[in-house]
SEGU-512408 format. One line per field, with one value per residue: residue number from 1; x, y negated, z negated of N, C-alpha, C, O in turn. Coordinates in nm, 3 decimals. Example, Ala and Ser with C-alpha at 12.3 -4.5 7.8 and 13.67 -1.06 7.14 Angstrom:
! SEGU-512408
tike <- 1 | 2 $
n_xx <- 1.319 | 1.285 $
n_yy <- 0.569 | 0.225 $
n_zz <- -0.780 | -0.708 $
ca_xx <- 1.230 | 1.367 $
ca_yy <- 0.450 | 0.106 $
ca_zz <- -0.780 | -0.714 $
c_xx <- 1.320 | 1.290 $
c_yy <- 0.330 | -0.003 $
c_zz <- -0.780 | -0.787 $
o_xx <- 1.424 | 1.341 $
o_yy <- 0.332 | -0.114 $
o_zz <- -0.846 | -0.804 $
END
This chain:
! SEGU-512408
tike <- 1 | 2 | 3 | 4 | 5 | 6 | 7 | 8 | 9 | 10 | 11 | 12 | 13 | 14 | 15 | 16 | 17 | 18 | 19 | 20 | 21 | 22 | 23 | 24 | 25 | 26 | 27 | 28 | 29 | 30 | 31 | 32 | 33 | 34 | 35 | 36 | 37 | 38 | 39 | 40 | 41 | 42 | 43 | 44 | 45 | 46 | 47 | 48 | 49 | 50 | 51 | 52 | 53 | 54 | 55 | 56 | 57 | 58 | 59 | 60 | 61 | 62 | 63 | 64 | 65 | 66 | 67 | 68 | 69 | 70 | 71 | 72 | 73 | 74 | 75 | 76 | 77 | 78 | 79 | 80 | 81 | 82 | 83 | 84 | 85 | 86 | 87 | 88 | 89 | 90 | 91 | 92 | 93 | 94 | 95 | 96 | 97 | 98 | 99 | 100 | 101 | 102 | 103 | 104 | 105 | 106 | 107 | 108 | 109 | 110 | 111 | 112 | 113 | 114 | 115 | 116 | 117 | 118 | 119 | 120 | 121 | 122 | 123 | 124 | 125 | 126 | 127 | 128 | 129 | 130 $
n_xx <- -9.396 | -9.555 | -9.683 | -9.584 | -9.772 | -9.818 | -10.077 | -10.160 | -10.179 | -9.987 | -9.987 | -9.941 | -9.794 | -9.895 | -10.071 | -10.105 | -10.451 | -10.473 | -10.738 | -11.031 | -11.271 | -11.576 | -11.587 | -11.448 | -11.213 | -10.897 | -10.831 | -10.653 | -10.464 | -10.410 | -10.303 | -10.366 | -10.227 | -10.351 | -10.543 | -10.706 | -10.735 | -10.918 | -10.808 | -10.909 | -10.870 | -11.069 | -11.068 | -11.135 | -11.025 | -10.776 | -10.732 | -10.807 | -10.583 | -10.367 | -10.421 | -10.552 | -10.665 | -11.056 | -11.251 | -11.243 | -11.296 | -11.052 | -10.881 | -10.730 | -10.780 | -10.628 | -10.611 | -10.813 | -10.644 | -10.404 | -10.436 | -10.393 | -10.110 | -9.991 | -10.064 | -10.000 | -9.706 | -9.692 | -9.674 | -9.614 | -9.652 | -9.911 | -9.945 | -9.852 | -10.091 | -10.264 | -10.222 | -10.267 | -10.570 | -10.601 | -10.538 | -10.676 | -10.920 | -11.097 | -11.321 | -11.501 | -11.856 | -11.984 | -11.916 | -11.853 | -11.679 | -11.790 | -12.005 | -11.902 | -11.617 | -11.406 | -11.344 | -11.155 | -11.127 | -10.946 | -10.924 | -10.908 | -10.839 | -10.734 | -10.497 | -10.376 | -10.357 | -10.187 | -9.930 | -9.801 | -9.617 | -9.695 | -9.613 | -9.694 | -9.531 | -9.484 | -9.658 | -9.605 | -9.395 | -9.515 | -9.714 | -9.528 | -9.383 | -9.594 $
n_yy <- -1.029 | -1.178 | -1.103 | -1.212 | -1.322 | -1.408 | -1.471 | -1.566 | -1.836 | -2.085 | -2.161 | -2.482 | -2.752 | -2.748 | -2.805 | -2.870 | -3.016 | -3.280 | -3.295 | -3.332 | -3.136 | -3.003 | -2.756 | -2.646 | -2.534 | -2.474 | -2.667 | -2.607 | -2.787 | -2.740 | -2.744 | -2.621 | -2.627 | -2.937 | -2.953 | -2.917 | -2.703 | -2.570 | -2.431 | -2.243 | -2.181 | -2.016 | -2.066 | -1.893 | -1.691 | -1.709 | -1.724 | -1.443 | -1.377 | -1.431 | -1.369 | -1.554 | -1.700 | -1.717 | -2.040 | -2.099 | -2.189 | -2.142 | -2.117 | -2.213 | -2.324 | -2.323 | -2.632 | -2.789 | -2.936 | -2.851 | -2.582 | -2.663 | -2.734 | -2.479 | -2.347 | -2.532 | -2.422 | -2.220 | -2.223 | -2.121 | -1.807 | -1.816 | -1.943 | -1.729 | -1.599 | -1.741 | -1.756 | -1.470 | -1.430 | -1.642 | -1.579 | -1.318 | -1.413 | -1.466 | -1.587 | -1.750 | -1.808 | -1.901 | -2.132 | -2.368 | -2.694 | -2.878 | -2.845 | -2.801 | -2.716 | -2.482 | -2.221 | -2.114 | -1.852 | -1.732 | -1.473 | -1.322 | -1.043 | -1.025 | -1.187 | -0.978 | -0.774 | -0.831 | -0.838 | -1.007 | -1.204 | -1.360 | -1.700 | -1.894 | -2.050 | -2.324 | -2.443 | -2.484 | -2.622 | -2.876 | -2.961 | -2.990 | -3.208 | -3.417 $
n_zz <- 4.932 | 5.169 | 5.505 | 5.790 | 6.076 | 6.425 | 6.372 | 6.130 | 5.897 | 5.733 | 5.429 | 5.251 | 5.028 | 4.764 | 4.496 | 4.150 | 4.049 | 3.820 | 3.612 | 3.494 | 3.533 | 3.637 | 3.638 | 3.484 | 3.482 | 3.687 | 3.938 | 4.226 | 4.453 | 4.853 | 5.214 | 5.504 | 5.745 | 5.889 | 5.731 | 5.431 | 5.165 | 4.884 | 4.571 | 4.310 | 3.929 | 3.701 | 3.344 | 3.208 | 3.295 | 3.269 | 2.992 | 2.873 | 3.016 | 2.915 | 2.631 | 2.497 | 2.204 | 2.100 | 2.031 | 1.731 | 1.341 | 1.260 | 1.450 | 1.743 | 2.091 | 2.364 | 2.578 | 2.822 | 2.978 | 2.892 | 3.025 | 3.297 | 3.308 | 3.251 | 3.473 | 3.635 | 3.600 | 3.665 | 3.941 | 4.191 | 4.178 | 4.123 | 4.389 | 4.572 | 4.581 | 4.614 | 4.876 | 4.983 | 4.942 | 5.128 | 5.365 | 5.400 | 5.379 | 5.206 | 4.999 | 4.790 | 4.672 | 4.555 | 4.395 | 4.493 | 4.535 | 4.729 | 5.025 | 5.260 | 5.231 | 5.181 | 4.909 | 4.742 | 4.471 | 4.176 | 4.002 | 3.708 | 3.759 | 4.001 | 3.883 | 3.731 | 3.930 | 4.105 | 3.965 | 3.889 | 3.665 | 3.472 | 3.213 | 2.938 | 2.802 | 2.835 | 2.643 | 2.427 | 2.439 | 2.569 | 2.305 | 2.126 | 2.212 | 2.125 $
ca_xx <- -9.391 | -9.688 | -9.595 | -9.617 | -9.790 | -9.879 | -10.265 | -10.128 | -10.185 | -9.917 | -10.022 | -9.806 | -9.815 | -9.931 | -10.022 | -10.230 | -10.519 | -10.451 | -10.773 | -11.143 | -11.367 | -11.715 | -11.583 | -11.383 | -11.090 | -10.796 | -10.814 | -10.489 | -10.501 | -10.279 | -10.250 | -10.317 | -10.175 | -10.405 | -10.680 | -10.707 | -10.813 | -10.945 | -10.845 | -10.989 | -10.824 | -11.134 | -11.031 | -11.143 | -10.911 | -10.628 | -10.788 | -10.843 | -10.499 | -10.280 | -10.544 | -10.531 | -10.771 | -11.125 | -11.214 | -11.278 | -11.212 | -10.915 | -10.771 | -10.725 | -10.767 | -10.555 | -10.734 | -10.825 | -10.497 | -10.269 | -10.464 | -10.355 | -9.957 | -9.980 | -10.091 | -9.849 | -9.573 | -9.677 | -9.744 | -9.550 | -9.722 | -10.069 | -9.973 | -9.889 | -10.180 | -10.381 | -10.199 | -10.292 | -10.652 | -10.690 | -10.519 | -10.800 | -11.074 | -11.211 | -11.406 | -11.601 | -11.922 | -12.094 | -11.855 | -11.840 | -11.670 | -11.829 | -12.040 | -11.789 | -11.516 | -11.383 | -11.325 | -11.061 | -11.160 | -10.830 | -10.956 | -10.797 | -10.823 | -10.648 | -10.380 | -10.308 | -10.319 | -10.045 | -9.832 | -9.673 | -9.548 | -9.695 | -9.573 | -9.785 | -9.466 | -9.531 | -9.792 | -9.517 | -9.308 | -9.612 | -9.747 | -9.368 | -9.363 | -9.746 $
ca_yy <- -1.129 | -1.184 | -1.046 | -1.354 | -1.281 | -1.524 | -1.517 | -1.585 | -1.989 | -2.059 | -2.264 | -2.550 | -2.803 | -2.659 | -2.891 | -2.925 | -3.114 | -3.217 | -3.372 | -3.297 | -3.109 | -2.967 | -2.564 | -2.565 | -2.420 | -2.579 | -2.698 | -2.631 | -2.817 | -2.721 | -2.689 | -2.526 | -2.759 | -3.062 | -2.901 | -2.888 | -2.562 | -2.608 | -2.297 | -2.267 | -2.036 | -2.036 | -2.146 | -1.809 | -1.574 | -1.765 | -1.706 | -1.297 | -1.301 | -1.472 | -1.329 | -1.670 | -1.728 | -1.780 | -2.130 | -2.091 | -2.252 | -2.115 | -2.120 | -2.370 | -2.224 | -2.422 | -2.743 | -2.734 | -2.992 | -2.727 | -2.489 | -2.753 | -2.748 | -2.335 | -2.315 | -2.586 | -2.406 | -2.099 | -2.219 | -2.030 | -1.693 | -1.894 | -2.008 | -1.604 | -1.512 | -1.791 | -1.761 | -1.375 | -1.469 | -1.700 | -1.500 | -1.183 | -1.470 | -1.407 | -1.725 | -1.800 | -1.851 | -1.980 | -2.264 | -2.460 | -2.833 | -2.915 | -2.763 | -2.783 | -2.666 | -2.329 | -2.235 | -1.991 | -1.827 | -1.671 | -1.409 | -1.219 | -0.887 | -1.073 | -1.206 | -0.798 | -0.708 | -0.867 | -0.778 | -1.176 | -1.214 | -1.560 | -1.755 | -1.967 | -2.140 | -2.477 | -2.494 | -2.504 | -2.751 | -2.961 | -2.916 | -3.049 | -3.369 | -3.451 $
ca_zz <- 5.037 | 5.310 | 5.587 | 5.885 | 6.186 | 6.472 | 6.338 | 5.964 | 5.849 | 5.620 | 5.293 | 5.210 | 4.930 | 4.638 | 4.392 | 4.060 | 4.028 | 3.640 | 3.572 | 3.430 | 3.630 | 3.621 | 3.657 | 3.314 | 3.498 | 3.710 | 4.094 | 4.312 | 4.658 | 4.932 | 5.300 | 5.603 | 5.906 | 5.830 | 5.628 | 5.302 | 5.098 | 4.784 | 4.471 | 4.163 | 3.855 | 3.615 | 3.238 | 3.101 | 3.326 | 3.174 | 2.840 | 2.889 | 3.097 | 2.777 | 2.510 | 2.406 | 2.115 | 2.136 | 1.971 | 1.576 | 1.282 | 1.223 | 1.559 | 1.845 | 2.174 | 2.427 | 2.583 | 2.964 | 2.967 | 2.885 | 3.081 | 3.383 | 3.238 | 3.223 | 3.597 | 3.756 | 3.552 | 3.729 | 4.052 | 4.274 | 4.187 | 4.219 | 4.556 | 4.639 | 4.585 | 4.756 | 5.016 | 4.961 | 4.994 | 5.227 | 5.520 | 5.393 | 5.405 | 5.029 | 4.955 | 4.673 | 4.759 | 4.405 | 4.309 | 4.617 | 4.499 | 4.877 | 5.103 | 5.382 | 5.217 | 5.154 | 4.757 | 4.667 | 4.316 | 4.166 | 3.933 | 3.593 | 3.820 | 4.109 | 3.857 | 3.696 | 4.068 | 4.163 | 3.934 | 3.821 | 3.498 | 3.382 | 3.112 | 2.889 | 2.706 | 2.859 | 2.617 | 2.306 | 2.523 | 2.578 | 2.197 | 2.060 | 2.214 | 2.095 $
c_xx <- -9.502 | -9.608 | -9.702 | -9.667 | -9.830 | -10.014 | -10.242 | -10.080 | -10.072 | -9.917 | -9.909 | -9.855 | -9.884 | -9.933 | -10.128 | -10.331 | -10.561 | -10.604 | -10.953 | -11.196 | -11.499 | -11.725 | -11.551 | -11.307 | -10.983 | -10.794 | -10.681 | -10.558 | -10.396 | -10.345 | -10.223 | -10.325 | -10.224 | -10.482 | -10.687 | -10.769 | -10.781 | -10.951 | -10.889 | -10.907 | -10.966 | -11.039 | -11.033 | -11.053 | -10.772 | -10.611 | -10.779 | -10.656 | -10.396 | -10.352 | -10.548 | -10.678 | -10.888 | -11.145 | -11.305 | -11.243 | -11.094 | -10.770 | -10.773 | -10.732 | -10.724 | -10.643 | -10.740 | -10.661 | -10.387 | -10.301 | -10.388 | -10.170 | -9.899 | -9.958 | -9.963 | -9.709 | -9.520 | -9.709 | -9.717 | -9.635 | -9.822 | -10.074 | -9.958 | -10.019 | -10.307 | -10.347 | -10.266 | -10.486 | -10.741 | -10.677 | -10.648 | -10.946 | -11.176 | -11.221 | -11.484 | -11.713 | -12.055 | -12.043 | -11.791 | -11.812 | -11.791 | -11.886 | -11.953 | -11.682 | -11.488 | -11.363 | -11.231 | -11.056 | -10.973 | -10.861 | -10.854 | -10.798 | -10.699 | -10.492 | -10.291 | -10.290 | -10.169 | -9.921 | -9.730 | -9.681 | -9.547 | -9.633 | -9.645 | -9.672 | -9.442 | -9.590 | -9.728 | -9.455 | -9.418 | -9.664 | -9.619 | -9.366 | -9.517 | -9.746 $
c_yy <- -1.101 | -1.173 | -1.202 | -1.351 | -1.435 | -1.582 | -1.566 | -1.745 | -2.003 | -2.139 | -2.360 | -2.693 | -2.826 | -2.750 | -2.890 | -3.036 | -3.159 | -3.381 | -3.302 | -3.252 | -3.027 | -2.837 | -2.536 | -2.461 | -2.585 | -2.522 | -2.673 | -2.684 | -2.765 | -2.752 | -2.593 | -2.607 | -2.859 | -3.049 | -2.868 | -2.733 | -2.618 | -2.421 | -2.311 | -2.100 | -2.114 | -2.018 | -1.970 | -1.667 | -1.626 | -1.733 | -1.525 | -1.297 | -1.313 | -1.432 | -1.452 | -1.627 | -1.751 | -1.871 | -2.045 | -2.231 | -2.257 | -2.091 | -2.167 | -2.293 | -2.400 | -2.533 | -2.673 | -2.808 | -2.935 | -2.631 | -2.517 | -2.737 | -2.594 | -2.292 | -2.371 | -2.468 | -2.292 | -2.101 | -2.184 | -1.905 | -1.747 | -1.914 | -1.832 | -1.546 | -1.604 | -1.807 | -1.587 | -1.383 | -1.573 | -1.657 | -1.400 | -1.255 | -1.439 | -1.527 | -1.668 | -1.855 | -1.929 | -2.097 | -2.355 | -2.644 | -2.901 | -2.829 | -2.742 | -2.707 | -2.496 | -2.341 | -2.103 | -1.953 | -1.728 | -1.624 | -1.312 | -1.108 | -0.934 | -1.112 | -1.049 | -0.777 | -0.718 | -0.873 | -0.941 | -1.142 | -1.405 | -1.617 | -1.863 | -2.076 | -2.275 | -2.525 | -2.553 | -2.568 | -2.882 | -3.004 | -2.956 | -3.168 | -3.467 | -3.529 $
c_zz <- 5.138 | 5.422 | 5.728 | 6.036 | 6.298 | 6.433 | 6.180 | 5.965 | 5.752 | 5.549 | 5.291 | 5.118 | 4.864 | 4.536 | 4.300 | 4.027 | 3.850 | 3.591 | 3.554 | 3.563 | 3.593 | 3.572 | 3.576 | 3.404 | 3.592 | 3.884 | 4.135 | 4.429 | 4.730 | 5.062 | 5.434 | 5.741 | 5.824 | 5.717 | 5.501 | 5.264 | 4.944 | 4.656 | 4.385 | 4.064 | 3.735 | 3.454 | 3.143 | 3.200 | 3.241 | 3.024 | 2.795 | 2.935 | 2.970 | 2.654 | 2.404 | 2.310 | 2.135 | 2.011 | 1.785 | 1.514 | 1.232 | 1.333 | 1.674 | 1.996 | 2.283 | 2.549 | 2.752 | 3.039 | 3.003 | 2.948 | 3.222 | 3.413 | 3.281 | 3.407 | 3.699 | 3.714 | 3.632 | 3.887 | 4.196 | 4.303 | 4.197 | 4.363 | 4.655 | 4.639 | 4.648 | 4.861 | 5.087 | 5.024 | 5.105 | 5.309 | 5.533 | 5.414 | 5.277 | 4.977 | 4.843 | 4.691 | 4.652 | 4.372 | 4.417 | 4.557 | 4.626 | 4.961 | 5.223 | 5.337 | 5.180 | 4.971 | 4.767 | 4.468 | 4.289 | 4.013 | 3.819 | 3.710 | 3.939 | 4.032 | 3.817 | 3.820 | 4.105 | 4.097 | 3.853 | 3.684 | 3.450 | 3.270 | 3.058 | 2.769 | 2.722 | 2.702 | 2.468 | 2.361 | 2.487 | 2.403 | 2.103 | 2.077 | 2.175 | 1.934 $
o_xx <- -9.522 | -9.495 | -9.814 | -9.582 | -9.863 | -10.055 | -10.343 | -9.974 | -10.068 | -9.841 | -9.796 | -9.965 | -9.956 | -9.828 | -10.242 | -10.290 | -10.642 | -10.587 | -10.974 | -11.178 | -11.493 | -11.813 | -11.581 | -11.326 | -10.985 | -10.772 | -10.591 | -10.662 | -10.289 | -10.460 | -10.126 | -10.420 | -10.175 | -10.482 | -10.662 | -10.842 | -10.684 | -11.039 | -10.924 | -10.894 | -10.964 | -10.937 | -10.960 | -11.032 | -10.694 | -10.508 | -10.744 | -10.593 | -10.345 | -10.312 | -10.548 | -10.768 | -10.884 | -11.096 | -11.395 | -11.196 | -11.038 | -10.650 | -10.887 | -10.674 | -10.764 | -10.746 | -10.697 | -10.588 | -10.306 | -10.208 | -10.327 | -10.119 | -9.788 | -9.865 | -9.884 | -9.625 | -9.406 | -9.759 | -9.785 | -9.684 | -9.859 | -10.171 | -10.019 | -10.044 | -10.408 | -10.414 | -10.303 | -10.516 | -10.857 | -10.775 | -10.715 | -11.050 | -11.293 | -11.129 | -11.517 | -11.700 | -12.164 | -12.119 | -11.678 | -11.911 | -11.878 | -11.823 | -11.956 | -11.648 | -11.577 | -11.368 | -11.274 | -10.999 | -10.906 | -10.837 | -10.752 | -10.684 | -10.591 | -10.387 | -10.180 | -10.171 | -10.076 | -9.818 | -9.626 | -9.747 | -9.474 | -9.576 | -9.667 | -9.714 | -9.386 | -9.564 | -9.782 | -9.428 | -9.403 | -9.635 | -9.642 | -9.351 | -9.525 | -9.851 $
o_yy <- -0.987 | -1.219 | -1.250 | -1.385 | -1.544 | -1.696 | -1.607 | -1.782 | -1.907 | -2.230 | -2.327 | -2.737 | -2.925 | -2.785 | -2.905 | -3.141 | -3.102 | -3.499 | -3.205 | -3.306 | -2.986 | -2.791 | -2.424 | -2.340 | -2.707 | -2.413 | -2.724 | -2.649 | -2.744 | -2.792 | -2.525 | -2.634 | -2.884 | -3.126 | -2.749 | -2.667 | -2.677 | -2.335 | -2.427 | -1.982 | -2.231 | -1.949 | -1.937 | -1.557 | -1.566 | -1.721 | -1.494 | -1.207 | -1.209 | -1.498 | -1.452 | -1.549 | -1.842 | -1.838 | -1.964 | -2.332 | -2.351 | -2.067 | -2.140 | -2.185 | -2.516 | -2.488 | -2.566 | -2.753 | -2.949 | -2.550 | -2.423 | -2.731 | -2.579 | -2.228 | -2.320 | -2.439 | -2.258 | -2.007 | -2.212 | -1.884 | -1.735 | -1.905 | -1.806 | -1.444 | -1.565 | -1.862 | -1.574 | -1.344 | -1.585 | -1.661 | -1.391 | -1.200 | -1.402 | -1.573 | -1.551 | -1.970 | -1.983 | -2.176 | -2.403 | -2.716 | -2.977 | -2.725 | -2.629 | -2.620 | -2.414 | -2.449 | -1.996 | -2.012 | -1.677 | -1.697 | -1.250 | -1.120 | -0.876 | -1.082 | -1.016 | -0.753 | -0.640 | -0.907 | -0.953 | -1.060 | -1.499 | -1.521 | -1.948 | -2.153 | -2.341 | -2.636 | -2.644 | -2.630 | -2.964 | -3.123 | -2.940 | -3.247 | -3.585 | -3.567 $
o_zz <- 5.178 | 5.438 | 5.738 | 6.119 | 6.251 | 6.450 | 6.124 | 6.015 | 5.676 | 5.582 | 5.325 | 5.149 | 4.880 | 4.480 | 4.344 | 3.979 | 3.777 | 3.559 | 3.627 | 3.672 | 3.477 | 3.499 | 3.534 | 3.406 | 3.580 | 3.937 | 4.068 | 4.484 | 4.673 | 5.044 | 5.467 | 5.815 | 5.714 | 5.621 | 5.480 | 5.339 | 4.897 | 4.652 | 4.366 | 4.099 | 3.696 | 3.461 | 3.049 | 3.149 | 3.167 | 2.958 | 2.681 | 2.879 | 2.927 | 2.558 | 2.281 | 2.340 | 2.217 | 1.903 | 1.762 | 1.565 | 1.175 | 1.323 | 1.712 | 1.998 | 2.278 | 2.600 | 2.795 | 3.123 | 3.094 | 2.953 | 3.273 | 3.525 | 3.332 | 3.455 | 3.778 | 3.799 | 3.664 | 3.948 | 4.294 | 4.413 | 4.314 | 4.438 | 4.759 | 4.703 | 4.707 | 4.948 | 5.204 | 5.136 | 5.145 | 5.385 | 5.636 | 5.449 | 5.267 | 4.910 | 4.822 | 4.733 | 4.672 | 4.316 | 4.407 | 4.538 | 4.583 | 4.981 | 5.271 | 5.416 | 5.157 | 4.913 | 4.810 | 4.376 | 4.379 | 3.917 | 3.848 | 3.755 | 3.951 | 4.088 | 3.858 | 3.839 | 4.124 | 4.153 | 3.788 | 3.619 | 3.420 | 3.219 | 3.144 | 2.682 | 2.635 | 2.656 | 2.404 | 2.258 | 2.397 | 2.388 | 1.983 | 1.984 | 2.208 | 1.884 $
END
């Protein structure tokens, strides 16, 4: 738990952005008073963090879609940990959607850090009704 001080912003609605983007990973928006903050989990921490497959012919490596599906499912522990970085002020300073805006990168090292226990079984939920 983040510990809540008067100088501590506190994130609030956390939501996936489930739709194509330039970075090959998956946008969260949220939340701080009026202001938006913009995260980013790149496509290949998800990939390294689930040892999903890389693509072949013999094996499907899960779309950016389901990469989208994987993240909302988990998006509780995503939101600890950008809430984690944005109080420390650890921007991203290469993958700027906007020059104005802030970028929150949410890195494989950052997900082992913290210790969550993701789950990637959306992706066989999702993958059933198809």
């Amino acid at each position: 738990m983040i510990p809540v001080t008067k100088d501590t912003v506190r994130l609030t609605r956390f939501s996936v952005v489930h739709t194509q983007n330039e970075h090959n990973g998956t946008i969260i928006h949220c939340f701080a008073g009026h202001e938006i903050v913009v995260a980013y989990v790149p496509r290949d921490a998800l990939d390294d963090y689930f040892n999903w497959p890389k693509p072949s012919r013999d094996k499907v490596r899960p779309s950016l879609w389901e990469c989208h599906l994987v993240v909302d499912r988990n998006l509780s522990a995503f939101a600890r940990l950008i809430q984690e970085k944005y109080r420390c002020h650890e921007y991203c300073e290469s993958l700027r959607l906007d020059p104005s805006e802030e970028l929150i990168e949410i890195t494989l090292e950052d997900i082992q850090r913290s210790g969550a226990n993701l789950s990637d079984t959306v992706i066989d939920i999702a993958r059933a009704f198809r």
